[in-house]
C-alpha positions as CSV (number, residue, x, y, z in Angstrom):
1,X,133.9,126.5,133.3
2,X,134.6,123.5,130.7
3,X,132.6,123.3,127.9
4,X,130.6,120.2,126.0
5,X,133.7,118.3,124.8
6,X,135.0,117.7,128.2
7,X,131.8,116.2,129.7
8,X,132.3,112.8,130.8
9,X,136.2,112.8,129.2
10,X,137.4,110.7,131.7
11,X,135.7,107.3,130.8
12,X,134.8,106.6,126.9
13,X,131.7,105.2,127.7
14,X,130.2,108.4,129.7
15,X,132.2,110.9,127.1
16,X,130.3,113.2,125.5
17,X,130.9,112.7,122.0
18,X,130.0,108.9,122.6
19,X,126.4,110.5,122.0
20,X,127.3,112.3,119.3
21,X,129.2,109.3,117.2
22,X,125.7,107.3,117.5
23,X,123.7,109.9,116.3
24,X,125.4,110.5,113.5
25,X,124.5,106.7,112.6
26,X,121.2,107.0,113.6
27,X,121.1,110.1,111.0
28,X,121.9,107.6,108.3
29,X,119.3,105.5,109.3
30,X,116.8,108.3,108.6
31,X,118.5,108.9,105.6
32,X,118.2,105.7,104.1
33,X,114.7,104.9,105.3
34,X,113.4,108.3,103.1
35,X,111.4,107.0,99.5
36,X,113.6,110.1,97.8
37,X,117.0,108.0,98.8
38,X,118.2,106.8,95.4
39,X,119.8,104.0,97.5
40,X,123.3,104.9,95.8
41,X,125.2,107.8,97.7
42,X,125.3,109.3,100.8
43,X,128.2,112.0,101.1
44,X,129.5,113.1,104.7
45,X,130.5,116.6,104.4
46,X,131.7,119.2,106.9
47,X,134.0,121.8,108.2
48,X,135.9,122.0,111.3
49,X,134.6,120.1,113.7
50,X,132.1,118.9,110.6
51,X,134.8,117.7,108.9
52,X,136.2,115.5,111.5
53,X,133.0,114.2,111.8
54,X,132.1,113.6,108.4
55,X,135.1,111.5,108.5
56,X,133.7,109.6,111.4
57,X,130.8,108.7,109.6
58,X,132.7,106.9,107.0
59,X,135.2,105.2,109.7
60,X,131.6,103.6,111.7
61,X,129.3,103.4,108.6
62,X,129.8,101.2,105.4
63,X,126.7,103.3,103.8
64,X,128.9,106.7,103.4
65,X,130.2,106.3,99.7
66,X,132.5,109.4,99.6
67,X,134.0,112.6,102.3
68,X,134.7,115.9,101.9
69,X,136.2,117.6,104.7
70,X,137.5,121.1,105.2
71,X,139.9,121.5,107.9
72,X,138.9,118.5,110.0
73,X,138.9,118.4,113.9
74,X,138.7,115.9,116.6
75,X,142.4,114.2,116.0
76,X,145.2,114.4,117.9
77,X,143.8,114.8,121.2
78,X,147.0,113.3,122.8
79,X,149.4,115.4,120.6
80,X,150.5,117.6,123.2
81,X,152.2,115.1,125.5
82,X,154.3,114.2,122.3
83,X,155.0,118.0,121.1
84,X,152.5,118.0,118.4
85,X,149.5,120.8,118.9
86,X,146.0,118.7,118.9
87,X,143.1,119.5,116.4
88,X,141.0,120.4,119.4
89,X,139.1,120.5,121.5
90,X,142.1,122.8,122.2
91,X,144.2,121.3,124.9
92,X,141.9,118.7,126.1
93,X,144.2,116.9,127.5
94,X,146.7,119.3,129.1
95,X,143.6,122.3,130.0
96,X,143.0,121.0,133.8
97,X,147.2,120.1,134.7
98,X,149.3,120.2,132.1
99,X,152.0,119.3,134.6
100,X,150.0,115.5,135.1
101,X,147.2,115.0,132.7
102,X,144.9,112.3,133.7
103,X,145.7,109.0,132.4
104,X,141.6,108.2,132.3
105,X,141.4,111.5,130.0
106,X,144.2,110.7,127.9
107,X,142.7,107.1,127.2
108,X,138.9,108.1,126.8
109,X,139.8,110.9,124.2
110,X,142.3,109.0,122.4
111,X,139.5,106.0,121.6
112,X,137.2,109.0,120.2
113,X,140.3,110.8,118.2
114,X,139.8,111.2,114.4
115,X,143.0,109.7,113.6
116,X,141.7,106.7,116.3
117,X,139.1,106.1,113.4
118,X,140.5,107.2,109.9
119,X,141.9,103.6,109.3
120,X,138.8,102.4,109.5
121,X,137.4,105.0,106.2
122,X,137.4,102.9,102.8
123,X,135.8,105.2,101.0
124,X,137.1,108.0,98.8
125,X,138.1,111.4,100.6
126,X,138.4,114.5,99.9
127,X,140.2,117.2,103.1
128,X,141.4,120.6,102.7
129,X,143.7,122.4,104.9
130,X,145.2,126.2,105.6
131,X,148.9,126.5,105.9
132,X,148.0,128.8,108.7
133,X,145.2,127.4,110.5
134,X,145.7,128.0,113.8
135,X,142.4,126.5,114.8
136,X,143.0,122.9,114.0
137,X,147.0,123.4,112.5
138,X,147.9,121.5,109.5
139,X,150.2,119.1,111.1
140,X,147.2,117.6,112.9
141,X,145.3,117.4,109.4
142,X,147.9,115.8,108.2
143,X,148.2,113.0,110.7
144,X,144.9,112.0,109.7
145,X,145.2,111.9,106.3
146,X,148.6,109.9,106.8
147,X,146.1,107.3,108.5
148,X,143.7,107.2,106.0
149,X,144.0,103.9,103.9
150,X,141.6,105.3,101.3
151,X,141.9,106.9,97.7
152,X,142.4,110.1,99.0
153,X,143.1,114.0,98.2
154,X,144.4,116.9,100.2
155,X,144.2,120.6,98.7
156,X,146.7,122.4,101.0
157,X,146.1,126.3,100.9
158,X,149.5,128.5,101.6
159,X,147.5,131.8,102.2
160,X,144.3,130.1,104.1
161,X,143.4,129.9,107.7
162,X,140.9,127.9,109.6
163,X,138.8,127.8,105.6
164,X,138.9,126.4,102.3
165,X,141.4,127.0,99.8
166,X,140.5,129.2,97.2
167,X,140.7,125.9,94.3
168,X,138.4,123.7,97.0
169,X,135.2,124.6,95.1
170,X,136.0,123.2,91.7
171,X,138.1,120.6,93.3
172,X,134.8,119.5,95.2
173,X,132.5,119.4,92.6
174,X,135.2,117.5,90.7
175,X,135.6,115.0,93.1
176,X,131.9,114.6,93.3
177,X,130.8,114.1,89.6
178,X,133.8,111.7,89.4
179,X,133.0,109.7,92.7
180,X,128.8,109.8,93.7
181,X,127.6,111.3,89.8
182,X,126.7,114.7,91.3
183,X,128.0,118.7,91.6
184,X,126.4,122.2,91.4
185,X,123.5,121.6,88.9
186,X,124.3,125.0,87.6
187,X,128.0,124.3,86.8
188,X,128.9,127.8,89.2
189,X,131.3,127.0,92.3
190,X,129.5,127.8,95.1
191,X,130.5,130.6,97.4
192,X,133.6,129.8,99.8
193,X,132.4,128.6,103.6
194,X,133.6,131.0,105.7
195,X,134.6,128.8,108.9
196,X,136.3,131.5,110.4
197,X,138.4,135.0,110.3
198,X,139.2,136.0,106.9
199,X,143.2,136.0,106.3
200,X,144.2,139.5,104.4
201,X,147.2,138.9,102.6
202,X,149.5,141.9,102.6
C-alpha cells in the first residue's frame, strides 16, 4: 500500500504535497498576523523532510528572512532515471515500474522537487548533511545547495548519518545571532536532534 507522498502524484495539481506547500504559507500568515511578531524575522527550520520544507518556505515566501536545514528532503525525485539516488520519498518515481515510470509521475513530482524550488530562496541558508546518510544521501543535499543562489553554508559531517553534525549546534546559533539577532538565550548548544539511528563509530 502507498503511503501519503504518492497520493495524487500523477498530476501536480491533485498531488499531495500541493496541500502541504499552501499550508506552509498559510502558517506564515498566522504568524505574522500574532501582536508578539516583532515584524522582523521569521526563520524556517527543520529536519529531514523539515528541512526540505523549510527550504520551501523561503523558495514561495518573501517573509522567511533566514533557513536552517538538517539533512533536507524532497529533491531529486527524478534522480534515479539519471543514476543519482533521490532524497525521497524513496523511489517515487521508479516504486510502481521501474522498468517504465510514468511520464505523468515523473512531471508532477519534479514541479514539487526541492531543487525545482531552491533557485527561487534569496535568503541566507544554513543545511547540514551526513557523509553517510542513507536516508536522503549527500549527493541529493548537495544538488540543492548547488541550486541555491543564496549566501549560503553547508556543515558536511564524515561520521554522521540521517542527523546533524556534531559542530551544527554552535554553527546554528552562529548563523542566527549573525543573520535574524537571535540564539540560545543561555549561550548552551542545545542537545543534538536525533532524526534517526545513532551511527557508533568503531
Amino acid at each position: 500500500m502507498m503511503g501519503y507522498p504518492y497520493i495524487g502524484s500523477d498530476d501536480r495539481m491533485t498531488y499531495y504535497y500541493r496541500q502541504v506547500f499552501t499550508g506552509i504559507v498559510r502558517g506564515i500568515d498566522y504568524i505574522t498576523s500574532r501582536p508578539d511578531w516583532n515584524h522582523k524575522a521569521i526563520i524556517s527550520s527543520g529536519g529531514s523532510q523539515g528541512g526540505g520544507l523549510a527550504l520551501i518556505a523561503a523558495a514561495l515566501d518573501p517573509r522567511i528572512t533566514a533557513v536552517v536545514s538538517i539533512a533536507p528532503a524532497l529533491g531529486e525525485h527524478t534522480g534515479p532515471l539519471h543514476g543519482r539516488p533521490d532524497a525521497a520519498p524513496s523511489n517515487l518515481i521508479m516504486v510502481r515500474d521501474k522498468e517504465t515510470p510514468d511520464p505523468k509521475i515523473i512531471a508532477a513530482t519534479a514541479y514539487y522537487d526541492t531543487v525545482n524550488l531552491a533557485r527561487f530562496v534569496k535568503v541566507p541558508v544554513l543545511m547540514s548533511s551526513g557523509l553517510i546518510d542513507t536516508a536522503y544521501p549527500p549527493t541529493a543535499v548537495l544538488s540543492i545547495y548547488n541550486t541555491l543562489p543564496c549566501p549560503k553554508q553547508l556543515d558536511l559531517a564524515p561520521l554522521t548519518g540521517h542527523n546533524q553534525g556534531p559542530r551544527f549546534n554552535d554553527l546554528r546559533s552562529r548563523f542566527l545571532m549573525e543573520h535574524v539577532g537571535i540564539a540560545d538565550p543561555t549561550g548552551k548548544a542545545t542537545a543534538p536532534t536525533n532524526l534517526g539511528a545513532p551511527i557508533v563509530k568503531k
